[in-house]
C-alpha positions in Angstrom: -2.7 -7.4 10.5 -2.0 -4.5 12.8 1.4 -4.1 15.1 0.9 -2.3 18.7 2.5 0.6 17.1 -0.6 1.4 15.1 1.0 0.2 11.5 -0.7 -2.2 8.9 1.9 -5.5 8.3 1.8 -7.4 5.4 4.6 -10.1 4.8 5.5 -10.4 1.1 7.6 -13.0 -0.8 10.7 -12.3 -2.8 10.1 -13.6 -5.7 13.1 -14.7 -8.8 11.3 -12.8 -11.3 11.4 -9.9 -8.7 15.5 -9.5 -9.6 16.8 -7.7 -12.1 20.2 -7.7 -13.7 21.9 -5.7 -11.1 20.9 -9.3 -8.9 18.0 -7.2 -6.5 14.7 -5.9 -6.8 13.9 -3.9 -9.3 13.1 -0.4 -8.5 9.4 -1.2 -10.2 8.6 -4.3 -8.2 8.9 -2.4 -5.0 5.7 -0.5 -6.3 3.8 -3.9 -6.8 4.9 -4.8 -2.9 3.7 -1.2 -2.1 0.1 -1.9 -4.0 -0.3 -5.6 -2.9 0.6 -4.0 1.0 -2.6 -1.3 0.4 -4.6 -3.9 -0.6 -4.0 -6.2 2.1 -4.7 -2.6 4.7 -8.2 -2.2 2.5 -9.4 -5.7 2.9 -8.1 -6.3 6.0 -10.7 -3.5 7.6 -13.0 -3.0 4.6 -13.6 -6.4 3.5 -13.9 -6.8 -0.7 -15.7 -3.9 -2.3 -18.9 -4.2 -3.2 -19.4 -5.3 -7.4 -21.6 -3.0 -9.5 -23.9 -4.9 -11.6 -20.8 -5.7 -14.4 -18.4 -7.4 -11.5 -16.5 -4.0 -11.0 -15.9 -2.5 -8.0 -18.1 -0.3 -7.0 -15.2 2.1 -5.7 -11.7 2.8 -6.4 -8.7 4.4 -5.7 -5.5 6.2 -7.9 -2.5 6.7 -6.8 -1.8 10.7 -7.0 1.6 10.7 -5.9 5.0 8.6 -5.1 7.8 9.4 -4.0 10.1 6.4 -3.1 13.6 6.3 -1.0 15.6 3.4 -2.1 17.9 2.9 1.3 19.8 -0.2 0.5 19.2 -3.4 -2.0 17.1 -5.9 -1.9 18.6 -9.3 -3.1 16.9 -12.7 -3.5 16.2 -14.2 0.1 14.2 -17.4 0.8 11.1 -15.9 3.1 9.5 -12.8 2.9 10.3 -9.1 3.9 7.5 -7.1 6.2 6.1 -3.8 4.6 4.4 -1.8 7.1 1.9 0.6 6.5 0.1 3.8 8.2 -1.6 6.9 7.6 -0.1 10.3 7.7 -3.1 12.4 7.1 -6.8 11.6 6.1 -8.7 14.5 4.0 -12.3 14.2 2.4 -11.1 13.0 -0.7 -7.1 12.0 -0.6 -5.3 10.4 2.5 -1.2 10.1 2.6 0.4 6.8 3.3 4.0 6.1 4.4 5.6 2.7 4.1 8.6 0.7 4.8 9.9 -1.8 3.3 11.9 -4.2 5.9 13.7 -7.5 7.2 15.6 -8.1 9.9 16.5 -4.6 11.0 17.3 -3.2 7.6 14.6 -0.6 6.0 15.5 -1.3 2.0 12.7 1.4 1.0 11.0 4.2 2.5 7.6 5.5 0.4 5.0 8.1 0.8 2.0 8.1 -1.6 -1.3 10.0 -1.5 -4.4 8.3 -2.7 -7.7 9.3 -3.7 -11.0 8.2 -3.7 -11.8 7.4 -7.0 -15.0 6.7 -9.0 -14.5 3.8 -11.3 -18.2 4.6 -13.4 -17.7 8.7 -13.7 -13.9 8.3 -13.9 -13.4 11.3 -11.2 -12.4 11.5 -7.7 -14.7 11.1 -5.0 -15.2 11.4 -1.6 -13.6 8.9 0.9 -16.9 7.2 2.5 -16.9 7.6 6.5 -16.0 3.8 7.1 -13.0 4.7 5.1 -11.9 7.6 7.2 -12.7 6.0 9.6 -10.4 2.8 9.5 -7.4 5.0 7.7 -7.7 6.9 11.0 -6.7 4.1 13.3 -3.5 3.9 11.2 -2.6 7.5 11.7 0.9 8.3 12.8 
């Protein structure tokens, strides 16, 4: 789902086994809402990848790079928290993300990752395909 101000939203449950012994999210889950968000973005304008001829995708991506602002914690809530999504720069074979992580008015994580293109047969990077840039260009902020 996109928002009029151009970023991806994806609504994500807090779950029990989310909370750590400090009684919030664990710095480590927030990664998991992060990758479950960029997912969602993927499908959401890509559809599933294509299946080579074992069930794999076809193409991937890594993560290059976090780097993660913990603003406030996150404690156990009954109903979700929003993490919105966009795209700070596309290149031919990385693009940058940013991210919040949010719920009623409070940001509880800032992120910015780069991803790449990545080749799951050869193991390397590869170049982002022009539907790719293409989509990850409507999202740029």
């Amino acid at each position: 789902m996109t928002s009029t101000s151009g970023r991806h939203l994806y609504h994500r449950q807090v779950r029990f086994s989310d909370i750590d012994a400090h009684g919030h999210v664990n710095n480590v889950r927030f990664l998991e809402y992060l990758e479950d968000a960029w997912i969602a973005l993927y499908l959401d304008n890509a559809g599933p990848p294509q299946e080579d001829r074992d069930g794999l995708p076809a193409v991937g991506f890594a993560v290059v790079r976090h780097e993660i602002f913990y603003r406030r914690p996150l404690r156990f809530r009954h109903g979700s928290v929003r993490v919105e999504s966009w795209v700070t720069k596309v290149n031919r074979v990385t693009c940058e993300m940013a991210a919040q992580i949010c719920s009623d008015g409070e940001v509880f994580v800032e992120a910015r990752s780069m991803i790449m293109g990545f080749d799951t047969h050869t193991a390397k990077p590869r170049r982002l395909t022009l539907h790719e840039r293409t989509f990850l260009k409507r999202y740029l902020r």
